[in-house]
N, C-alpha and C positions, 0 to 999 in steps of 0.2 A: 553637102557632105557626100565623097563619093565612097567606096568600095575599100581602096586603100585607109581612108580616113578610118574609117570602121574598124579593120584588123590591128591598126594603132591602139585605137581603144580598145577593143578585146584584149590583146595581148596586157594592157595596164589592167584593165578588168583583173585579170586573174593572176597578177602580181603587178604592182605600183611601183614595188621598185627593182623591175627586171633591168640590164643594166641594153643599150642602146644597140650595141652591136649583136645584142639576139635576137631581138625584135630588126634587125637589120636583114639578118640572117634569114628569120623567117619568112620578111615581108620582101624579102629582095628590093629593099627599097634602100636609098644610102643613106646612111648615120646623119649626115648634115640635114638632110630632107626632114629624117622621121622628128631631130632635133626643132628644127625650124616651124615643124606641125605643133609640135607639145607646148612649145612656148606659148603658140595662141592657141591650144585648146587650154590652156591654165587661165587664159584672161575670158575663155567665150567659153570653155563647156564643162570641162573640169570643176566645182564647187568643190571638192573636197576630197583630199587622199586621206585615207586611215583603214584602220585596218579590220577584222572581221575576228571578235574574241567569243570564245565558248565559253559564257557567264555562270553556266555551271560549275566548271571545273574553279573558278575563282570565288565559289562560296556561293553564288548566288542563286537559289536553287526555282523561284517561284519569275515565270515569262507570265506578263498576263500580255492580252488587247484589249482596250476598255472603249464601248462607244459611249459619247454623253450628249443629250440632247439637255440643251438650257435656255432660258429665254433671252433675249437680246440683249436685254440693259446691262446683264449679270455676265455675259461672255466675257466681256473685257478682262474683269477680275479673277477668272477662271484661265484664259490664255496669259495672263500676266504668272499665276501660281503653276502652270505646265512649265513653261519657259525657265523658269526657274530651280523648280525640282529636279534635284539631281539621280532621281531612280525614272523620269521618265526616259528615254531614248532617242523616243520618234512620237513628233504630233505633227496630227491632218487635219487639216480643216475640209472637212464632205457635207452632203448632202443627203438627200432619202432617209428623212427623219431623226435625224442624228445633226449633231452639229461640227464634235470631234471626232475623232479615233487616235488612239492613245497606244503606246504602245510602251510599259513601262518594268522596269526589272527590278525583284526584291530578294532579300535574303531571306527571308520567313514570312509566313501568314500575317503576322503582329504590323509587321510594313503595310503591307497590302492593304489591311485593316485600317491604318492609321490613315492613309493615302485615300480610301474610298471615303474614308467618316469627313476627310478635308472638300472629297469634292461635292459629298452631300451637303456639308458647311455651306457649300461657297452658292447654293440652290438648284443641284443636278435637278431636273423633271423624271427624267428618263436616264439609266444606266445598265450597261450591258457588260458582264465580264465574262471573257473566253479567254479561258489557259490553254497557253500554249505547252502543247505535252511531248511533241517532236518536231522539230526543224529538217524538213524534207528537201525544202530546198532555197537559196537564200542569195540574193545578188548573182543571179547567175544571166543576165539577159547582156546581149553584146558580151558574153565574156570567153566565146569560143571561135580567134581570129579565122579557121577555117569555116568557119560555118553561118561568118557572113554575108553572105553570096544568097542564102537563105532567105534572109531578112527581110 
């Protein structure tokens, strides 16, 4: 992936769906080119466009990050109940005594409550909650095509 490649990306980075001939613009690179790139970064790099919502202003006022360390046998049923919750967002599967990290969003405490009692249910060992109380900064890596060169 060279240089060029890169400000592609950034430029999608920081709008998805800016329309071709700015990013033309920008990268002085021609429209069929930048076209001909997107198509295979949709099949090789690309995993997913959408879009980036401030959960608070939609009611949803409690961000937690949850770590949970659980024993082996028990993980399965526990990644089977993440994958399917609809307040989680983002699950990791890590290391350094933890087994997840969770990163999941509620409308009230009573959620959260409810969600931590499921994963104590399910045989948490170990569990870590940290609220998130400000979003400082959020998807921003490759997402400044000048400042690839940097990289």
């Amino acid at each position: 992936m060279n240089t060029d490649d890169l400000k592609i990306i950034a430029h999608l980075r920081q709008d998805s769906r800016r329309n071709l001939t700015r990013i033309s613009k920008h990268t002085m690179m021609p429209v069929s080119t930048i076209f001909d790139r997107m198509k295979k970064y949709n099949k090789d790099i690309i995993t997913k466009s959408t879009i980036l919502v401030d959960f608070k202003k939609l009611g949803y006022d409690i961000k937690v990050n949850i770590l949970v360390k659980i024993c082996q046998e028990k993980r399965d049923p526990l990644k089977n109940f993440l994958e399917s919750c609809l307040s989680v967002n983002s699950v990791y599967r890590i290391n350094n005594g933890f087994d997840y990290f969770i990163e999941a969003i509620f409308k009230d405490m009573m959620q959260l409550e409810q969600f931590n009692d499921k994963i104590d249910a399910l045989g948490a060992e170990l569990k870590q909650v940290h609220y998130i109380l400000e979003e400082i900064k959020r998807e921003e890596f490759i997402s400044e095509p000048d400042l690839v060169d940097m990289i």
